[in-house]
Rosetta silent file (secondary structure, phi, psi, omega in degrees, C-alpha in Angstrom):
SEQUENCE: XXXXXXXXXXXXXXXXXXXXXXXXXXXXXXXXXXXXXXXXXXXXXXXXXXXXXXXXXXXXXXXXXXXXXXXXXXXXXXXXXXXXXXXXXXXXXXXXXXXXXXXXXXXXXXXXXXXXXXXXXXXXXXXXXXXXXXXXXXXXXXXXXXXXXXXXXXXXXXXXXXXXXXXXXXXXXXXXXXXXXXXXXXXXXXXXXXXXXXXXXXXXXXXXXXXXXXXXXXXXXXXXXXXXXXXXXXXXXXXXXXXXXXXXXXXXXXXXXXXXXXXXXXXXXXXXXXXXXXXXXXXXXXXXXXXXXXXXXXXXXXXXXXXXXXXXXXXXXXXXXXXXXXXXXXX
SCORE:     score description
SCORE:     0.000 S_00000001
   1 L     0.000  131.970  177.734    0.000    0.000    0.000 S_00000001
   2 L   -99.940  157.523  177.757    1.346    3.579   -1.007 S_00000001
   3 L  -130.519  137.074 -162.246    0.561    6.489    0.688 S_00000001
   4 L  -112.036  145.494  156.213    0.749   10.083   -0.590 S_00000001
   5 L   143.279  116.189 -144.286    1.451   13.202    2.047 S_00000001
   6 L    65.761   71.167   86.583    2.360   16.431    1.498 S_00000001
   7 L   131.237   43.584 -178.790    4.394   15.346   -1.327 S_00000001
   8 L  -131.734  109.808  158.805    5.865   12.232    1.071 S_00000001
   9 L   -51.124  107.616  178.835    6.075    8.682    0.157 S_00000001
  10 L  -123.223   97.181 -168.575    4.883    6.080    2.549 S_00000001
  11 L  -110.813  107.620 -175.015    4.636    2.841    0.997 S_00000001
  12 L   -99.050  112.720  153.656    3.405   -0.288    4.449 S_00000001
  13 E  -111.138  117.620  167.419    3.165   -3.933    3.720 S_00000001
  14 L    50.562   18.037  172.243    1.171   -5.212    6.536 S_00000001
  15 L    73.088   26.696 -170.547    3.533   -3.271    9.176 S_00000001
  16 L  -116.879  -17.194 -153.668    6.442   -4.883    8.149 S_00000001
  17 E  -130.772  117.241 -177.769    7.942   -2.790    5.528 S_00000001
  18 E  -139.826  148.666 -174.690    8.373    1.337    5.275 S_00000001
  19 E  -144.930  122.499 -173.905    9.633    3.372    2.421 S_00000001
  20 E  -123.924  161.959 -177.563    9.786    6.824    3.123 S_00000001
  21 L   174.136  108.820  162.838   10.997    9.857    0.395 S_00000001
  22 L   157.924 -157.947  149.898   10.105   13.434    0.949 S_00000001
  23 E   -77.871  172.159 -152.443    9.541   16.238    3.597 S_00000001
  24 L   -79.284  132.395  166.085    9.833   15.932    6.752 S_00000001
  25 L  -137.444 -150.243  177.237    6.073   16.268    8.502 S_00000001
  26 H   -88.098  -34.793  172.960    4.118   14.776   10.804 S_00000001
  27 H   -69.377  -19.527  140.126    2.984   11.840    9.201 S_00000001
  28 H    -9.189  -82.299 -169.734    6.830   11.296    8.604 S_00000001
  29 H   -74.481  -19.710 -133.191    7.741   11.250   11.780 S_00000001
  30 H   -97.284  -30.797  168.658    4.775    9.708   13.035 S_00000001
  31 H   -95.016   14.336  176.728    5.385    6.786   10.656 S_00000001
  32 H  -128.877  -27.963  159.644    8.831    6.148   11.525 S_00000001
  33 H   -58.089  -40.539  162.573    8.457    6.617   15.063 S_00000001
  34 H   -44.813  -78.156  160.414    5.502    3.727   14.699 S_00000001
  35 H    -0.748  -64.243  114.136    7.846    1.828   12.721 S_00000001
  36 H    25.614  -81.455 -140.740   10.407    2.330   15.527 S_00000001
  37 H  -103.565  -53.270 -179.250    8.698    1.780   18.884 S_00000001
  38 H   -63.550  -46.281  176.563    6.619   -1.682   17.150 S_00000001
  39 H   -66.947  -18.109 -159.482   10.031   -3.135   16.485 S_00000001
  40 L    89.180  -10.667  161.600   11.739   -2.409   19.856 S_00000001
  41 L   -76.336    7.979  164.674   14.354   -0.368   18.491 S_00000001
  42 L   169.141  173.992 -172.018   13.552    2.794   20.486 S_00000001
  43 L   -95.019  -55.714 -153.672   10.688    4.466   22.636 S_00000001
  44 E  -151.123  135.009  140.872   10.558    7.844   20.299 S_00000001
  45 E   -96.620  176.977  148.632   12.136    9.419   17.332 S_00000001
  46 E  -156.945  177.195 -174.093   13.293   12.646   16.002 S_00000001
  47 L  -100.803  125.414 -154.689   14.555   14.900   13.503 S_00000001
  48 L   -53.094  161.487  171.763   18.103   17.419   13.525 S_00000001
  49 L   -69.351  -50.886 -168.446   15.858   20.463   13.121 S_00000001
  50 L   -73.385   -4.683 -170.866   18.385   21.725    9.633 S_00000001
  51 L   -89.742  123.158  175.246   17.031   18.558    8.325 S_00000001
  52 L  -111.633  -22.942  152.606   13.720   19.285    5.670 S_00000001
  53 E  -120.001  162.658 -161.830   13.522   16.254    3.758 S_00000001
  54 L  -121.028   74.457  161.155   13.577   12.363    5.072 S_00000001
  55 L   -89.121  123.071 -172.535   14.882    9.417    3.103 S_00000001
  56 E  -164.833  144.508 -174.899   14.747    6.140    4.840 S_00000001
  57 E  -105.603  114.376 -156.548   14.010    2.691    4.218 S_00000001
  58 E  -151.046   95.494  179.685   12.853    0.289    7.053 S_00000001
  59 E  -114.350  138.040 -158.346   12.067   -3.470    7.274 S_00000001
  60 E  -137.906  150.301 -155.871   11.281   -5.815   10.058 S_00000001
  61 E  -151.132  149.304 -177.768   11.435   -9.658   10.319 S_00000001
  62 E  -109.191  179.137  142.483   11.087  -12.287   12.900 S_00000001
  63 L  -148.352   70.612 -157.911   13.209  -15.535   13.713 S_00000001
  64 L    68.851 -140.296  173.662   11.410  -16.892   16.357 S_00000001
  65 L   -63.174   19.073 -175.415   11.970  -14.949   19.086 S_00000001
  66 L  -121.312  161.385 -172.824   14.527  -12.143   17.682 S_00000001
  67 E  -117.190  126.617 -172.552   13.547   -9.172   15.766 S_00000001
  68 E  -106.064  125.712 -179.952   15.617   -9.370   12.439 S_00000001
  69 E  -136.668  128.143  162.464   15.592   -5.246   11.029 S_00000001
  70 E   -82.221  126.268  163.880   16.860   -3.943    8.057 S_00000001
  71 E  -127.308  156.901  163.664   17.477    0.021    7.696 S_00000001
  72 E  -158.039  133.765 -177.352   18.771    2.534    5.504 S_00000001
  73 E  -168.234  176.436  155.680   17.960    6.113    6.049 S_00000001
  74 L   -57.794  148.540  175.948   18.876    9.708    6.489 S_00000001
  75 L   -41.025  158.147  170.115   20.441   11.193    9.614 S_00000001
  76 E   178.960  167.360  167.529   17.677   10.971   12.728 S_00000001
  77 E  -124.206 -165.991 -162.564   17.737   10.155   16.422 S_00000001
  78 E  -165.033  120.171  159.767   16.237    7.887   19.218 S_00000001
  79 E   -92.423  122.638 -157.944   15.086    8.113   22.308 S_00000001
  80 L  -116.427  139.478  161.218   15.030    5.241   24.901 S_00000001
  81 L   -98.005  175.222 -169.616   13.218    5.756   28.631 S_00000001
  82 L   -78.884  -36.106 -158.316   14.346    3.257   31.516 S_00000001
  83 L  -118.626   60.503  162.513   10.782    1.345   31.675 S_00000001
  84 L  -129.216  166.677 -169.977    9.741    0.295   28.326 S_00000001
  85 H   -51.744  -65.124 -173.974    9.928   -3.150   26.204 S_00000001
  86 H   -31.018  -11.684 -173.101   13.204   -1.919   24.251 S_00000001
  87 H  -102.764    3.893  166.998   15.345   -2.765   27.724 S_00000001
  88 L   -67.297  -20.769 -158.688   14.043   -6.661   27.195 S_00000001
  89 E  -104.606  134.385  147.773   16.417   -6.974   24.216 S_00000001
  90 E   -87.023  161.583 -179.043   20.134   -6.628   23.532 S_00000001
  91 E  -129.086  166.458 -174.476   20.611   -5.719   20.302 S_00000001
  92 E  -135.178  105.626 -174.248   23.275   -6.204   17.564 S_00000001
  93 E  -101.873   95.834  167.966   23.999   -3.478   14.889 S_00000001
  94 L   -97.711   97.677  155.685   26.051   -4.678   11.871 S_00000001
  95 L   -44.184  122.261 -161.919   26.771   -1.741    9.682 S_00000001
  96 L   -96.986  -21.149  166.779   26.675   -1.933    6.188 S_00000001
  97 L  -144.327  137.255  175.209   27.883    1.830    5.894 S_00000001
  98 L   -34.130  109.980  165.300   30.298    3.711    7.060 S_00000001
  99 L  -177.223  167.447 -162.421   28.992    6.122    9.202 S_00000001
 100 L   -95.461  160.703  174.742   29.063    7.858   13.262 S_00000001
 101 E  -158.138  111.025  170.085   26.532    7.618   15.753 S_00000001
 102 E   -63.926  135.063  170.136   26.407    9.790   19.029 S_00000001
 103 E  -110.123  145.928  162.101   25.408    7.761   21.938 S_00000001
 104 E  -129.910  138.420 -153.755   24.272    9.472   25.729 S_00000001
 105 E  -109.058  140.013  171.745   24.218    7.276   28.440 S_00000001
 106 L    -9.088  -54.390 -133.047   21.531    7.915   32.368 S_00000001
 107 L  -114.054   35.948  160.435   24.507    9.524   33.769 S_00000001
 108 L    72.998  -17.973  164.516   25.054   12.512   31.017 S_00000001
 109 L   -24.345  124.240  161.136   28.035   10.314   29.389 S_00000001
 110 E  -128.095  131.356  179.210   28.307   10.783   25.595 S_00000001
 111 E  -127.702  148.048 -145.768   30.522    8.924   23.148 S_00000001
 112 E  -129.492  118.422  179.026   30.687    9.111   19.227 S_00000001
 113 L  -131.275  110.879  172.959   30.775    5.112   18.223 S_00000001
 114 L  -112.194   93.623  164.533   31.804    3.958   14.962 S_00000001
 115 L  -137.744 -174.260  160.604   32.196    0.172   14.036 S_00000001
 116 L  -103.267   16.127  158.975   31.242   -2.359   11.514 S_00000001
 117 L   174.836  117.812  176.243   29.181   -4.352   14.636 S_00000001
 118 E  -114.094  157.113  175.216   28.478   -2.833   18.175 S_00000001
 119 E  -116.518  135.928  174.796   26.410   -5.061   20.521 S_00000001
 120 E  -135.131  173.148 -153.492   24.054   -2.473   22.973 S_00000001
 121 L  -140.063  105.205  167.084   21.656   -2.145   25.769 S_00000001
 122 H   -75.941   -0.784  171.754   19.216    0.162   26.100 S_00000001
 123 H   -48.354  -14.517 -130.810   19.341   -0.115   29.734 S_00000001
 124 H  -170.303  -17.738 -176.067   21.485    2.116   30.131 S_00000001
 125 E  -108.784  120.149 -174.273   21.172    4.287   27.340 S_00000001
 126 E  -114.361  -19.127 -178.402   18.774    7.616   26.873 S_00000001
 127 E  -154.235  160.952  172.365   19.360    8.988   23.354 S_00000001
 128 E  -150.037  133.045  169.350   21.295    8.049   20.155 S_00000001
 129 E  -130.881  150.818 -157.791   21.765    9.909   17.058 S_00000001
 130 E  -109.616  148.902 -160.051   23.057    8.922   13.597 S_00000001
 131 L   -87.751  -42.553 -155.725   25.337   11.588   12.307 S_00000001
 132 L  -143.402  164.892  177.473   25.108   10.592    8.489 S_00000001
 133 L   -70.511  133.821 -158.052   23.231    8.546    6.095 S_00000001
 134 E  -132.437  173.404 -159.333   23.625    5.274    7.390 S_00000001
 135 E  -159.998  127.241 -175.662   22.611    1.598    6.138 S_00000001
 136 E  -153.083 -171.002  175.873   22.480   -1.288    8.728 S_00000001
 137 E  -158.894  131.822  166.977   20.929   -4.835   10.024 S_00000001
 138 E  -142.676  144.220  138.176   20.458   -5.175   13.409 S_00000001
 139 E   -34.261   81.255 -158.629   19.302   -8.025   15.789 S_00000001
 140 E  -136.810  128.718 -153.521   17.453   -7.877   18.444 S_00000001
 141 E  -113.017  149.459  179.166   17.723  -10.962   21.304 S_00000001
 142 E   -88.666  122.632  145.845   15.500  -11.396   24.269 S_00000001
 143 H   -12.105  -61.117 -163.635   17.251  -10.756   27.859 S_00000001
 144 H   -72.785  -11.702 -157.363   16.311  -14.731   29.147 S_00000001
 145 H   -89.658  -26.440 -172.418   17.737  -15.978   25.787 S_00000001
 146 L  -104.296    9.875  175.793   21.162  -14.525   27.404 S_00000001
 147 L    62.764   51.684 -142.664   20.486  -15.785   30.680 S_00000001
 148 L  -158.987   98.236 -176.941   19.674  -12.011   31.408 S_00000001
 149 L   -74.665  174.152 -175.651   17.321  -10.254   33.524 S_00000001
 150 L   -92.216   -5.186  172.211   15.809   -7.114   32.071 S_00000001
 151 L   -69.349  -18.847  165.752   17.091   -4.809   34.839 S_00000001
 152 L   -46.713  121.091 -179.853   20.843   -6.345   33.641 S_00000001
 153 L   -98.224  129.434 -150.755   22.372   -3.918   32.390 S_00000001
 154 L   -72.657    9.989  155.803   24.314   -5.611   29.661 S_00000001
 155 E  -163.045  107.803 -154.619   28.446   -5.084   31.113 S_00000001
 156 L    17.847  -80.353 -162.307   28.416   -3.395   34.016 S_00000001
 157 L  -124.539   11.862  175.977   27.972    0.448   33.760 S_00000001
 158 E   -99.601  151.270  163.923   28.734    0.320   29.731 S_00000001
 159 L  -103.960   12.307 -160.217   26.375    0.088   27.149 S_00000001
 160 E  -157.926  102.017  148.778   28.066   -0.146   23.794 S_00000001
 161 E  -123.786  142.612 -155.678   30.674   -2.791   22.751 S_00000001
 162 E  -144.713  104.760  177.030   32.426   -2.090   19.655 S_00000001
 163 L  -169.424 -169.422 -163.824   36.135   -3.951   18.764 S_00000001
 164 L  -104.438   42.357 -171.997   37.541   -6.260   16.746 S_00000001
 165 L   -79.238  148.969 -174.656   36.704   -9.494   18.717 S_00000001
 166 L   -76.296   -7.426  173.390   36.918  -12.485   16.466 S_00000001
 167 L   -74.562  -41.867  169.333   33.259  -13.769   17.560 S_00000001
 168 H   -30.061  -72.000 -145.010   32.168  -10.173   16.608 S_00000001
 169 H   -77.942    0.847 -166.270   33.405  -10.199   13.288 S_00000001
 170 H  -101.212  -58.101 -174.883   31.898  -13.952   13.220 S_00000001
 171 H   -61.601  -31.564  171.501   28.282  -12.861   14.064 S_00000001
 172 H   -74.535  -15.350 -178.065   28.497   -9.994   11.620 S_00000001
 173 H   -71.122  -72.738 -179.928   29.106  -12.513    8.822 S_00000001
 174 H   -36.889  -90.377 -174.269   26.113  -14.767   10.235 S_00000001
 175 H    -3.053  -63.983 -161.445   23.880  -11.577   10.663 S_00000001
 176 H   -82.833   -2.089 -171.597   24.333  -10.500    7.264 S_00000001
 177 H   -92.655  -29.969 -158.910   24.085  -14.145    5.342 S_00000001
 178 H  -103.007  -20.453  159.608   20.583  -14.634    7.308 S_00000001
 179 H   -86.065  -10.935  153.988   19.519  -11.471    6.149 S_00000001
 180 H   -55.472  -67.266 -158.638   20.007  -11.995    2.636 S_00000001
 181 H   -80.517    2.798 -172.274   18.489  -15.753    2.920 S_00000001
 182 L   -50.296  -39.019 -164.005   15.793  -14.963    5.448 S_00000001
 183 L   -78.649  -23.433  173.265   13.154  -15.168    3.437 S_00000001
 184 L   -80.081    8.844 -165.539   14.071  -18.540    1.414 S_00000001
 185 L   -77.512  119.914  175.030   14.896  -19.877    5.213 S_00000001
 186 L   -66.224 -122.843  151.738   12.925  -22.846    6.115 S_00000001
 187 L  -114.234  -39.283  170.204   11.451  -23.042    9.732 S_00000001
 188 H   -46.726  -42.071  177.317   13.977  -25.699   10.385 S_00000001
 189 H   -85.161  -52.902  156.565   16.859  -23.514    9.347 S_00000001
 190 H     7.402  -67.191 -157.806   14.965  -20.522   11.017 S_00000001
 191 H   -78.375  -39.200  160.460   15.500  -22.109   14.002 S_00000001
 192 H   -64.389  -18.424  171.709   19.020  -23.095   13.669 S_00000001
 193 H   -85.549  -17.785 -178.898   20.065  -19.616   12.740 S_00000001
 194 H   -72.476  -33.988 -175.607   18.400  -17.915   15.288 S_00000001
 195 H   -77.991   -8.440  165.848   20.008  -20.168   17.841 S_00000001
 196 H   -37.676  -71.729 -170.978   23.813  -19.430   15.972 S_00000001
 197 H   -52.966  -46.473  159.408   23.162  -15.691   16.793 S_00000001
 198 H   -43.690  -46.917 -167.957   22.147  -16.631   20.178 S_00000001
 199 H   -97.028  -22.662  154.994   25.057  -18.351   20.830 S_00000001
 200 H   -63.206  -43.662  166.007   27.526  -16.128   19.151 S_00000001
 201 H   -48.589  -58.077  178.289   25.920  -13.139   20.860 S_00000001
 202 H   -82.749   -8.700  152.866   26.616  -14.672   24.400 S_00000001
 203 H   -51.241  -44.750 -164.343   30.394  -15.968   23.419 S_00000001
 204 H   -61.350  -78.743 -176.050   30.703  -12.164   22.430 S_00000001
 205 H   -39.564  -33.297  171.831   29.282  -10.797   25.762 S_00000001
 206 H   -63.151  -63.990 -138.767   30.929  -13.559   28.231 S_00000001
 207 H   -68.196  -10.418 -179.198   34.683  -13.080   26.506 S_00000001
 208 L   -82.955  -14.276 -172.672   34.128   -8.837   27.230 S_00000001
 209 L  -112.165   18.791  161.749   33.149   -9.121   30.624 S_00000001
 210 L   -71.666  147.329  164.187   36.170  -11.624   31.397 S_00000001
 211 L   -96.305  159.954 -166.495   38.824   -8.968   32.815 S_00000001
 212 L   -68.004  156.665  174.906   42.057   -8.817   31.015 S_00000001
 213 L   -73.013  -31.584  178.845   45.239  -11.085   32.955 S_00000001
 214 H   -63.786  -47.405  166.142   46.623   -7.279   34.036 S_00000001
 215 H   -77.780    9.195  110.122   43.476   -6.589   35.495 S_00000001
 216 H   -18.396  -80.295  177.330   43.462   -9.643   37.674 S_00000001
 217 H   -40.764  -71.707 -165.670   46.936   -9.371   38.406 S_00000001
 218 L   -55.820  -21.979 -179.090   46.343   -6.196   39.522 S_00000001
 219 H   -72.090  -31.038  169.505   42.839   -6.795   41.743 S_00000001
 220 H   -70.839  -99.828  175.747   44.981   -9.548   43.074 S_00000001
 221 H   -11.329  -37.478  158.840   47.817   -7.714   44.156 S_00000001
 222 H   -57.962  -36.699 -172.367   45.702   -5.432   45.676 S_00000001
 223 H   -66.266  -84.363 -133.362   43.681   -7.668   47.974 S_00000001
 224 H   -59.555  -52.731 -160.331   47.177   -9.424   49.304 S_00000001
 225 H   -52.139   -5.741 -152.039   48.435   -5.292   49.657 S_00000001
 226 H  -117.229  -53.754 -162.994   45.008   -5.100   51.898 S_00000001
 227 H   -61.254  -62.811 -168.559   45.785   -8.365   53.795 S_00000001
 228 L   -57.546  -45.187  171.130   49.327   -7.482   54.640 S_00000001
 229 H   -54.969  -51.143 -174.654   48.088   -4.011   56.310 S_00000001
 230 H   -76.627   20.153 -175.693   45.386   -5.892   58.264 S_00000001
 231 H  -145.254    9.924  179.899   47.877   -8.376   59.400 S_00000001
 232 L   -87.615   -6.540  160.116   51.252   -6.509   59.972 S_00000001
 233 L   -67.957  -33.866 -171.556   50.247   -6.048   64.088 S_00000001
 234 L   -66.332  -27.122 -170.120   50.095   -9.496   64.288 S_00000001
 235 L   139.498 -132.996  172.480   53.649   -9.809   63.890 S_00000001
 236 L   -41.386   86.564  167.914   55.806  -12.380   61.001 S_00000001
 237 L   -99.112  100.973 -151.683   53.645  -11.554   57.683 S_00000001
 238 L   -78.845  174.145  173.537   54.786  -14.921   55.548 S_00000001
 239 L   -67.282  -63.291 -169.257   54.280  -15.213   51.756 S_00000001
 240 H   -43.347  -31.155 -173.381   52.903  -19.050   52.625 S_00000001
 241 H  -104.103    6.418 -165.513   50.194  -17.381   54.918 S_00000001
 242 H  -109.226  -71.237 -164.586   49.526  -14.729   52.189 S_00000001
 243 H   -37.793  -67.523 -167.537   49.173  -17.259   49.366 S_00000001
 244 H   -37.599  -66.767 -141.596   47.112  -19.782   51.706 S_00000001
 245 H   -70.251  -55.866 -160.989   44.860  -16.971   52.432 S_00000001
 246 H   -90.788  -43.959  161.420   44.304  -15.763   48.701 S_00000001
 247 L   117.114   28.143  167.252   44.169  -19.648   47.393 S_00000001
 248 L   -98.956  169.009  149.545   46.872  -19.357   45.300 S_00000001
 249 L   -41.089  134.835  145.607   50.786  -20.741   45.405 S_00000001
 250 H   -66.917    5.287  174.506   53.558  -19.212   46.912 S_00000001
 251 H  -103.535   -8.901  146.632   55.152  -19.107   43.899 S_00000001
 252 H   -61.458  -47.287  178.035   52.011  -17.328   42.337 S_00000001
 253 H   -58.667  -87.811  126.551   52.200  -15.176   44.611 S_00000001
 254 H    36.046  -60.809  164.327   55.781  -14.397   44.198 S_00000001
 255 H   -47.790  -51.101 -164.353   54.860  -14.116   40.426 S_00000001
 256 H   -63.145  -38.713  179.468   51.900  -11.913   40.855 S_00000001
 257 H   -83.519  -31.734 -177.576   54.874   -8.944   42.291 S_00000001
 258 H   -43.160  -46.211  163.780   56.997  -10.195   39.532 S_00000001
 259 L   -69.518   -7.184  167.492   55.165   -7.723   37.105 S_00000001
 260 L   -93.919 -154.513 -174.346   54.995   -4.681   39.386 S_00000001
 261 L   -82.455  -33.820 -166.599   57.437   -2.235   40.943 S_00000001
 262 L  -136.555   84.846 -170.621   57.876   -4.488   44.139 S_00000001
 263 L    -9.228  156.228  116.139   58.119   -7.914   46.047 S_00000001
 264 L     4.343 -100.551  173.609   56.358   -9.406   47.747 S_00000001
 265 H   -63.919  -15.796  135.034   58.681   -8.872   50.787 S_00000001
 266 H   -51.231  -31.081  175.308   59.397   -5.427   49.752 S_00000001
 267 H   -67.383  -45.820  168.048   55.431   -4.585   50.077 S_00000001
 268 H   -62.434  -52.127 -163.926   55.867   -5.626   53.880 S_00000001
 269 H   -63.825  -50.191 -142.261   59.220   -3.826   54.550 S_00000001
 270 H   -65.739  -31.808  173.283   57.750   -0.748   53.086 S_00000001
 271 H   -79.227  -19.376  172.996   54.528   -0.595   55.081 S_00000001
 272 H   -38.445  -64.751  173.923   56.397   -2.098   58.021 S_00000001
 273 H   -69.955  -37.943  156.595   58.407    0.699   58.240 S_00000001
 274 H   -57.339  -47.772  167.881   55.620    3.252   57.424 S_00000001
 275 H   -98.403    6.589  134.807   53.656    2.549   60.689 S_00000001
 276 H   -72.974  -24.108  156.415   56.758    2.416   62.824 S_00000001
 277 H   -62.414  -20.690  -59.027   57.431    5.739   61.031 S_00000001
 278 L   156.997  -81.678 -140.505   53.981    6.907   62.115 S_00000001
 279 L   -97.731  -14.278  157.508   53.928    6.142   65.435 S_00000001
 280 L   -58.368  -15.374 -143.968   57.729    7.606   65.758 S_00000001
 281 L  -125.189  -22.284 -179.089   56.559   10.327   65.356 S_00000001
 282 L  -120.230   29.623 -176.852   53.096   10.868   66.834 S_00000001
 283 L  -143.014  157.600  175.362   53.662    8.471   69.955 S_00000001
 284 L  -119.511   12.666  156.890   56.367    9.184   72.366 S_00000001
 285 L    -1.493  154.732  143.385   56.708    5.156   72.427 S_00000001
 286 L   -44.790  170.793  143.810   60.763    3.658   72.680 S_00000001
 287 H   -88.249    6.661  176.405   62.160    2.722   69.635 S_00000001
 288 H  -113.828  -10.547  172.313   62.295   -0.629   70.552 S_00000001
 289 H   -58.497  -88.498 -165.463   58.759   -0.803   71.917 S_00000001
 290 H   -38.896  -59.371  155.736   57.802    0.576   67.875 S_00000001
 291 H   -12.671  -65.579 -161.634   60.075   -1.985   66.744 S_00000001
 292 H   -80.553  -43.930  160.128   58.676   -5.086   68.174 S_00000001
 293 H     6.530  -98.806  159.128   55.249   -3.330   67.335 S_00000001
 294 L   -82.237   56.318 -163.632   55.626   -3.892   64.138 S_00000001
 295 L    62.137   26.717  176.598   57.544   -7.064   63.436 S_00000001
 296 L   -73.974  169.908 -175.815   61.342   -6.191   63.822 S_00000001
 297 L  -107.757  -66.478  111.660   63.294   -8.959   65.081 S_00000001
 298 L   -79.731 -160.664  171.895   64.868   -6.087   66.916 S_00000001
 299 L  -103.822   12.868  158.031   65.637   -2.523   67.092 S_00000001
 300 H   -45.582  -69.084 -166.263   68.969   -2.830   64.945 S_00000001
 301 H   -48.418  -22.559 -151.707   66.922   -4.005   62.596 S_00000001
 302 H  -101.469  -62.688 -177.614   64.014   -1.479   62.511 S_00000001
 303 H   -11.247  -61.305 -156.221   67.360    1.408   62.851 S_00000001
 304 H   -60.110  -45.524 -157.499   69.117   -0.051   59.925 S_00000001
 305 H   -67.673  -44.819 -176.378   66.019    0.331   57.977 S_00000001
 306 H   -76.831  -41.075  164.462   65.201    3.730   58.921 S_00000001
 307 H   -34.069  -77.494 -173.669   68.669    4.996   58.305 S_00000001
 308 H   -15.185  -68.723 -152.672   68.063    3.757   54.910 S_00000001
 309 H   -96.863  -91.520 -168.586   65.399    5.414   53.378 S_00000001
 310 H   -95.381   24.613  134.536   65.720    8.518   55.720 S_00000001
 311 L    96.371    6.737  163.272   69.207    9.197   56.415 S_00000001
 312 L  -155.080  169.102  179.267   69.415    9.400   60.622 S_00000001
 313 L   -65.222  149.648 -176.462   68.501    7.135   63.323 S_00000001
 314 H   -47.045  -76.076  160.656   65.085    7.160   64.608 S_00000001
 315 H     4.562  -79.166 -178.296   66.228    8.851   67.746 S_00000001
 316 H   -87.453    2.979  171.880   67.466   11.929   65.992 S_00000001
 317 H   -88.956  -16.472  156.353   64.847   12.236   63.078 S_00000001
 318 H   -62.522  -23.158  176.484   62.197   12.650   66.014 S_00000001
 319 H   -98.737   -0.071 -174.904   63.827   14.883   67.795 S_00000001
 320 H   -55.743  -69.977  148.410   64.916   17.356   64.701 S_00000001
 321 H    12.873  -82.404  166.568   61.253   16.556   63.941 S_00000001
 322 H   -68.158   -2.531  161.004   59.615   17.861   67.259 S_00000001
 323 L   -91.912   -4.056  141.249   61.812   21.055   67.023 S_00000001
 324 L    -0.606   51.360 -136.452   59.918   21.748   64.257 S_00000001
 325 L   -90.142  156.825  160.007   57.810   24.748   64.705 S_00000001
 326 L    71.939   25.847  173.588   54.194   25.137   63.884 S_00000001
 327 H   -35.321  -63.706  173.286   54.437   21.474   62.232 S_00000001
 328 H   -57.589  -51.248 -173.223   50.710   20.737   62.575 S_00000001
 329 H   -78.799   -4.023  176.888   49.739   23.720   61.321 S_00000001
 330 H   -94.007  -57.534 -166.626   51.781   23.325   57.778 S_00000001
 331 L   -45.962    0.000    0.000   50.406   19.818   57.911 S_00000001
């Protein structure tokens, strides 16, 4: 069926199919915002304001439960609210043409995203706009299909992933072979492609929310740096009781400081010495009282140490230290 208005082409088969070519009006928008909001691709459109005519092309498909949508169009935007059907779905955008698309995020974020396939969330997302005439296929998967509630927001506090992963670049292949062949698709193959995309989709999403081995390493190393503070009163703080503690080796452990600035057993002297440094200085304590405090064997030992790194004995950097005037208030 064609439609005429105000010199604007609207040609609907059965609510599946929209071909738009003219100005922009209200039956325009009003028939690409329908278009829109019945697939699950957005709550609301609109139009940049310098824009006076609208070309855009817009077809929607099922495959069981996913919404298969072909577009090509003119610049436009999208508006998503937090409590509507669009946050059941992630979706999958495979670009067909080159082209930019501002995203803004709850919490006023905005980023400019360019790929040939981003996987997104509207969960998380309040407006998107396409910079340029643009040409796509996108995807759109049910939450429970991903083992996914719809309040998940789909990787932690992001909403857009866009890289070169090789399941990415594998699911944009599928995507675009099943949208060529949908219609010659049996139900039997139907079903197997929709579950491909399923299962490509959630390879994609699991290997991004694995953290990288540096950012391990590093969450690890922190936790032990956390242990050894809450355990350097106690006395001895071993590797073996560090490890134990963390479930690892000692020779993981051991490993884990191999990529930083500092042992293991350096990470102990240094705070060792930092709250016997502390307490030299704001305690009138001995030094061998501070010593044993913190794990010295003696006070040679804590001396030698102190020397080191700051160049007199405790003894005389406390008292230069308390001759000091107006210390506290420079502090």
């Amino acid at each position: 069926m064609a439609c005429h208005a105000g010199g604007l082409v609207v040609m609907v088969e059965t609510g599946e199919r929209l071909h738009m070519d003219g100005p922009i009006t209200p039956e325009c928008v009003r028939a690409w915002n329908n278009a829109y909001v019945s697939s699950r691709m957005a709550d609301s459109v609109w139009f940049p304001k310098q824009l006076t005519s609208f070309r855009g092309r817009f077809r929607r498909r099922t495959l069981q439960d996913l919404v298969l949508v072909d577009v090509e169009a003119d610049p436009f935007g999208v508006r998503f609210t937090g409590d509507s059907p669009v946050t059941q779905y992630i979706g999958v955008s495979v670009n067909t043409r080159t082209f930019s698309e501002r995203v803004v995020f709850g919490d006023h974020r905005e980023y400019v995203v360019s790929a040939p396939v981003e996987v997104w969330d509207a969960t998380t997302l309040v407006e998107s706009e396409i910079l340029g005439p643009m040409s796509q296929t996108v995807v759109l998967v049910p939450k429970p299909a991903l083992h996914m509630s719809r309040s998940n927001s789909l990787i932690l506090d992001e909403a857009v992933i866009e890289g070169d992963q090789a399941t990415l670049r594998l699911l944009r292949g599928v995507l675009l072979t099943i949208a060529a062949e949908a219609d010659r698709l049996s139900p039997t193959a139907i079903s197997a492609a929709r579950n491909v995309v399923v299962e490509l989709l959630l390879s994609a999403v699991q290997e991004h929310r694995q953290p990288s081995k540096a950012a391990v390493s590093e969450s690890m190393r922190l936790s032990v740096s956390r242990w050894i503070d809450d355990h350097l009163h106690l006395g001895h703080v071993l590797p073996a009781r560090a490890a134990e503690q963390h479930g690892i080796s000692v020779r993981s452990l051991h490993r884990l400081f191999a990529d930083s600035d500092e042992s293991f057993g350096s990470l102990v002297r240094r705070r060792r010495l930092e709250r016997a440094y502390r307490d030299l200085l704001h305690t009138g304590d001995m030094v061998q009282t501070i010593a044993m405090r913190w794990g010295y064997a003696d006070a040679s030992h804590f001396i030698n140490d102190f020397k080191r790194v700051y160049g007199s004995t405790p003894a005389s950097y406390r008292k230069v230290w308390q001759k000091v005037p107006d210390r506290d208030a420079g502090a």
